[in-house]
C-alpha positions in Angstrom: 11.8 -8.9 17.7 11.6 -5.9 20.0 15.2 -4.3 20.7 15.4 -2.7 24.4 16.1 0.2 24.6 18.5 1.4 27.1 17.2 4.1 29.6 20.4 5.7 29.9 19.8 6.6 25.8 16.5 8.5 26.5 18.5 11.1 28.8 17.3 14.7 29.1 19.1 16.5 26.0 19.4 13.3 23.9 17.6 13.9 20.5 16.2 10.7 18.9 18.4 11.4 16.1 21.4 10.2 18.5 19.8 7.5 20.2 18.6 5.9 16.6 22.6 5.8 15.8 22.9 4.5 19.0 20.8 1.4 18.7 21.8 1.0 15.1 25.7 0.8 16.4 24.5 -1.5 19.0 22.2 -3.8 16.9 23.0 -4.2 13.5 26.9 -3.5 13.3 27.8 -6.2 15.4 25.5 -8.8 13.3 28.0 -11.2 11.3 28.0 -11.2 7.9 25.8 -13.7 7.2 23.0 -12.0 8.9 24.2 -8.7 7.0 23.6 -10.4 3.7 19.7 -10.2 4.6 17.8 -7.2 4.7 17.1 -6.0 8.5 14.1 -3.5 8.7 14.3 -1.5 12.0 11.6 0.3 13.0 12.0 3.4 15.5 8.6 4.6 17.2 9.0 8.3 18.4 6.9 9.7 21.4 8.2 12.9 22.7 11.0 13.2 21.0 12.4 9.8 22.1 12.5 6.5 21.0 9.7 4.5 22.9 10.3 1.3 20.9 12.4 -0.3 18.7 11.3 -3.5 16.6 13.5 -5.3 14.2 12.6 -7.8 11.7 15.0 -10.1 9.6 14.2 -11.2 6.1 16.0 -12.5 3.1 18.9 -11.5 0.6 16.6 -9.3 -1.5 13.0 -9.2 0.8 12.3 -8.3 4.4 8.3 -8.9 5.6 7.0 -5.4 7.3 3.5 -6.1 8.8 1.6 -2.6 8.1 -1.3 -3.7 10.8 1.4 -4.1 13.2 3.3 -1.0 13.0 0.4 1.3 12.9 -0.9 -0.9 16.6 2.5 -0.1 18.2 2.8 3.1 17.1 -0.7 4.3 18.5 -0.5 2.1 21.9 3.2 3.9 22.2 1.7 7.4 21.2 4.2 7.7 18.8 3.7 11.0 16.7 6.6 10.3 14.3 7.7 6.6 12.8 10.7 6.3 11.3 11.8 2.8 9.3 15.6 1.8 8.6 16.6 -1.0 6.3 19.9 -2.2 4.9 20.4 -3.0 1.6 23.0 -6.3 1.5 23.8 -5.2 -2.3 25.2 -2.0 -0.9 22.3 0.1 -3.2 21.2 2.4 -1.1 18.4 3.2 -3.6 14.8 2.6 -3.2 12.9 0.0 -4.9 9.3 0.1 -6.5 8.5 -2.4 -3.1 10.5 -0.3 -1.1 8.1 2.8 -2.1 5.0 0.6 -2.2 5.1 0.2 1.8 6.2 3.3 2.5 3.0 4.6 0.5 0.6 2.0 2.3 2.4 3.4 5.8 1.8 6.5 4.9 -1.9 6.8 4.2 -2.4 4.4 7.3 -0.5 6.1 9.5 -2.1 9.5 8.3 -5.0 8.5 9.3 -3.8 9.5 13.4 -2.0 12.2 12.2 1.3 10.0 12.5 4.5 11.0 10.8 6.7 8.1 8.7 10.0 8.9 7.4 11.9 5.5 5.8 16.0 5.5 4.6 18.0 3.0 3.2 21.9 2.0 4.4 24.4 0.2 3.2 26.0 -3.0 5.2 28.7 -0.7 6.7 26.5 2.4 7.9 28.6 4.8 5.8 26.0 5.4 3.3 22.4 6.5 4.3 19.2 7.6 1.5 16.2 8.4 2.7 13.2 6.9 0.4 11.1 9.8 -0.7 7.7 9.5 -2.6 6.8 11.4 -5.2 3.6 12.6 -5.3 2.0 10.1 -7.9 3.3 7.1 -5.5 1.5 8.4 -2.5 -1.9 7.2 -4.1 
């Protein structure tokens, strides 16, 4: 499901840094707590150092579906030079898993391939606690 993303966040002088925390606040805090006891993969595509797109998918308790094929169409339709994928963990881990590093691997070399950048981190239900997932260098084959 694509979020929409307010114009008055992509303002001159706005990094994406800000508006990501602003749809986040917007979109996932508000969900109850039924729908925060499933994982909810966002996914931020940056073009000039502002979000052009924002598309969230909603799995299960411990699983969330992220379509590879889909993100890397977006992504270069958008221009997007950087990617950056957000996920709750409902167990309040904010640790990756081996699945976790498995698509971030696959996004990786994909995305490579036009020079796009990925950067993925975990939160917790309650935003406090953010991890980003970093590979090390035998999980990026």
């Amino acid at each position: 499901m694509f979020l929409k993303i307010n114009e008055k966040t992509s303002e001159e002088g706005k990094s994406y840094s800000e508006e990501i925390i602003n749809i986040l606040q917007t979109n996932f805090l508000p969900l109850s707590d039924v729908e925060k006891e499933r994982e909810n993969l966002f996914v931020f595509f940056i073009s000039y150092n502002k979000v052009v797109a924002c598309d969230l998918t909603q799995g299960t308790f411990n699983f969330c579906p992220v379509f590879n094929r889909e993100i890397t169409k977006i992504a270069i339709l958008k221009n997007c030079e950087i990617v950056i994928l957000f996920h709750n963990h409902p167990s309040g881990v904010c640790k990756a898993s081996p699945e976790d590093k498995v698509v971030l691997a696959k996004l990786q070399e994909q995305l490579g391939l036009f020079n796009i950048s990925i950067f993925s981190y975990i939160f917790d239900n309650t935003c406090q606690n953010i991890e980003e997932v970093v590979l090390e260098e035998e999980e990026k084959k």
